[in-house]
C-alpha positions in Angstrom: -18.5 16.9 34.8 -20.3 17.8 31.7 -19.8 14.7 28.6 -21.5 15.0 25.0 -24.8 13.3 25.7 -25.2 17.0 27.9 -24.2 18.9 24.5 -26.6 19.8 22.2 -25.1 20.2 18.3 -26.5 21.4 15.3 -25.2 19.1 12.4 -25.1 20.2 8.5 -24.1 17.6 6.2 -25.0 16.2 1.9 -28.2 14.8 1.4 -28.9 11.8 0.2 -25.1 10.1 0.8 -24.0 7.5 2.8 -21.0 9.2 4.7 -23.5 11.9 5.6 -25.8 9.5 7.2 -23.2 7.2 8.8 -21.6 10.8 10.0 -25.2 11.6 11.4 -25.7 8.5 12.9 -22.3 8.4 14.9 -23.3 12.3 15.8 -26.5 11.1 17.2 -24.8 8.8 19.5 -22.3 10.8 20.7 -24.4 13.7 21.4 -27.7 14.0 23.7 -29.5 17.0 21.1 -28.9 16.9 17.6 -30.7 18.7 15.1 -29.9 18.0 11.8 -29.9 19.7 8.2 -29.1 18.2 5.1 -28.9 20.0 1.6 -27.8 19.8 -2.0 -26.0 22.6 -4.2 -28.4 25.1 -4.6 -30.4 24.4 -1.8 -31.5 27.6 0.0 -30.1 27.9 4.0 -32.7 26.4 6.6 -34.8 28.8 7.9 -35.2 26.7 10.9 -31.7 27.0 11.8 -31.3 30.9 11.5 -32.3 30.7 15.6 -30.3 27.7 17.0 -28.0 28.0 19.9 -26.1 25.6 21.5 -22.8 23.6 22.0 -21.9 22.2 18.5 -21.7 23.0 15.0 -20.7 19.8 13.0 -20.2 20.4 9.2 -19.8 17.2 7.3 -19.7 17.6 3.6 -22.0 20.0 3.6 -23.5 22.4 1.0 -24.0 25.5 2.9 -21.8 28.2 4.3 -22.4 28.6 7.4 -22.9 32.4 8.9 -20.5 33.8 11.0 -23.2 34.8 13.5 -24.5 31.6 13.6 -21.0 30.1 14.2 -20.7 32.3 16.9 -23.6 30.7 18.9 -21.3 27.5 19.1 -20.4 27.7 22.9 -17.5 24.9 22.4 -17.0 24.4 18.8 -17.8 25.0 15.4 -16.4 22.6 13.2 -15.9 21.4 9.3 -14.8 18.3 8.0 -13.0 19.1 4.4 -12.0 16.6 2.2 -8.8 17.4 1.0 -5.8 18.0 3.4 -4.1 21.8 4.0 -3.0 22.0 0.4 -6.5 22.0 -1.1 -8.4 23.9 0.6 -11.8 25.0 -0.6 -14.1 23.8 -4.0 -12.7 21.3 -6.3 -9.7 19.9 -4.0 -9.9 16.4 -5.5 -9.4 17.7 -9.0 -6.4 19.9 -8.4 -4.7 17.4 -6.7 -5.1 15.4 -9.5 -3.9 18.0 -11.8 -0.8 18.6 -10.1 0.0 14.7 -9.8 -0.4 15.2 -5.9 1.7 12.0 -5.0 0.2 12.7 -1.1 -3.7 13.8 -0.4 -5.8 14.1 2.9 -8.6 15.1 4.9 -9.3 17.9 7.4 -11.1 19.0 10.4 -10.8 22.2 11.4 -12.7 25.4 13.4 -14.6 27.0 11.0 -14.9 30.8 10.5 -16.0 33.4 8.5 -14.0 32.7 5.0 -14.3 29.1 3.6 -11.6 26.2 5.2 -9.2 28.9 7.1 -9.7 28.4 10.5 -7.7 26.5 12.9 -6.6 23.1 11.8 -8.0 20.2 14.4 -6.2 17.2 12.8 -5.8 16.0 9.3 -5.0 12.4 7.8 -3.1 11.7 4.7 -2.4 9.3 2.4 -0.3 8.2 -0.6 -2.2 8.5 -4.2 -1.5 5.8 -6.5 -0.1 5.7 -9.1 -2.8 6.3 -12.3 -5.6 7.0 -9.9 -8.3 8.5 -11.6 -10.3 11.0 -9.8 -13.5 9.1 -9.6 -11.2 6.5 -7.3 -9.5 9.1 -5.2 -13.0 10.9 -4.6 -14.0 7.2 -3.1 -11.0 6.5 -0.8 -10.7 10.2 0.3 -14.3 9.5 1.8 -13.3 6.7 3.8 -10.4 8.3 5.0 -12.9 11.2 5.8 -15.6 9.2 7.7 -12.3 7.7 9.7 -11.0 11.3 10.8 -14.4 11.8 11.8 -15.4 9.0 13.6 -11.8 9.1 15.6 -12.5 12.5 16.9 -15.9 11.1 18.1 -14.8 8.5 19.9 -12.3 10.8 21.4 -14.6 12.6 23.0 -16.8 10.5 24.3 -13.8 9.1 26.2 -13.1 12.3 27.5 -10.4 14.1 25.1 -10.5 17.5 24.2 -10.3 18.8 20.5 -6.7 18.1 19.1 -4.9 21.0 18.2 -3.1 19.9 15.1 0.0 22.2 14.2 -0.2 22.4 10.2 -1.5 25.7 8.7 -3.8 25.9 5.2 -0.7 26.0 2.8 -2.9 28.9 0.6 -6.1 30.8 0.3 -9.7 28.2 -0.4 -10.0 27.6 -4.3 -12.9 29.3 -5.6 -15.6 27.6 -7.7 -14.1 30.6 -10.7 -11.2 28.8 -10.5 -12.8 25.1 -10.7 -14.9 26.5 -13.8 -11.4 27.8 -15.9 -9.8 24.1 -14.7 -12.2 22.9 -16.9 -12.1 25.4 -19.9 -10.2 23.9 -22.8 -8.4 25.9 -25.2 -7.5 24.5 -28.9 -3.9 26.3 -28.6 -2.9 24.3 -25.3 -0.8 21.8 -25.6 -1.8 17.9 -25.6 -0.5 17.4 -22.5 -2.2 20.0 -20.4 -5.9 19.1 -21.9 -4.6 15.4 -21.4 -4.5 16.8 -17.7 -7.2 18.6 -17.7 -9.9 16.1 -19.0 -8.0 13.8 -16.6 -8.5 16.3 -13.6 -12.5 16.8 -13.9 -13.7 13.6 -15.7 -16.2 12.0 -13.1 -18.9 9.7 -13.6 -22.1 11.6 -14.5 -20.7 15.0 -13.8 -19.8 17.6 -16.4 -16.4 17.9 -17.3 -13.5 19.7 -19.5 -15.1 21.0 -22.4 -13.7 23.5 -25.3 -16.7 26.3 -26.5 -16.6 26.5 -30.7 -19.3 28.8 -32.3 -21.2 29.7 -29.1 -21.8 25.7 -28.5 -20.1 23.6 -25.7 -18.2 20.2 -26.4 -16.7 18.2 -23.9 -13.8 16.8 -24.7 -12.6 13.3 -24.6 -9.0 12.1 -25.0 -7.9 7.9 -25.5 
């Protein structure tokens, strides 16, 4: 009987981060083939992959969408791990849980397809969010949680277990990076409490946030 040191997968995951590697490294010993592709916003799709064929597609944090006809050259499984649980699907999940004072968050693997975090949901992992967690701390422990889920379903498999089938459904359609751009569009006639929310919800160490445009010039905006 077949085990995953016969499979061959093709993994995609973030360069230069240290889930990503660990995620890679546990991949590389669960699996017999790996070929591996990792990328950064921007970054154009690997030309070397345009070809593959095999067992496995594992997405791990990764940059890139992946085709649907490459997906379909998955013979067992192609396969995304999201962080953010079913409520957040799609770009900026952290952010707009911390907008809506989520008082729950999670992480995700499911089947990809064609449109971004909809297909069937393998398993997911939740957690409580503290109270006055900012989002640079929930970003952190959502990673751990992350690298868990994954590293669960690997050791699943090497003993033998097929995919779970989890039965939660995405609770709505993937937020789109339009929508994480207006989260961070401050207007002067909002109240105090919704920038207070906003600056809150996209304030992250060495990353752009919530910023009001005055003049045709860009401030970010602070609040104490």
């Amino acid at each position: 009987m077949p085990t995953p040191r016969d499979h061959s997968v093709l993994f995609l995951g973030k360069a230069d981060d240290e889930y990503t590697a660990r995620a890679l490294a546990t991949t590389k010993a669960t699996f017999g083939r790996v070929e591996s592709f990792l990328g950064r916003w921007g970054d154009p799709w690997p030309k070397e992959a345009r070809d593959w064929s095999g067992d496995w597609v594992i997405s791990y944090l990764s940059r890139w969408v992946v085709p649907n006809d490459l997906l379909k050259q998955a013979r067992i499984a192609a396969i995304n791990f999201h962080p953010g649980p079913p409520e957040y699907p799609g770009v900026g999940c952290t952010n707009f849980a911390i907008y809506d004072g989520a008082r729950e968050y999670g992480v995700t693997c499911h089947h990809m397809t064609a449109s971004i975090d909809s297909g069937r949901i393998v398993a997911v992992q939740r957690f409580p969010v503290d109270d006055g967690e900012t989002l640079y701390e929930l970003h952190c422990r959502t990673q751990e949680h992350l690298i868990e889920l994954f590293e669960s379903l690997m050791r699943d498999l090497v003993a033998g277990k097929p995919l779970p089938e989890s039965e939660e459904a995405w609770a709505r359609p993937a937020y789109t990076r339009q929508e994480f751009e207006a989260l961070r569009r401050i207007d002067p006639t909002m109240p105090e409490e919704e920038i207070a929310r906003r600056v809150r919800a996209t304030r992250f160490p060495n990353m752009p946030g919530a910023y009001l445009e005055l003049a045709g010039h860009r401030f970010e905006v602070q609040t104490t």
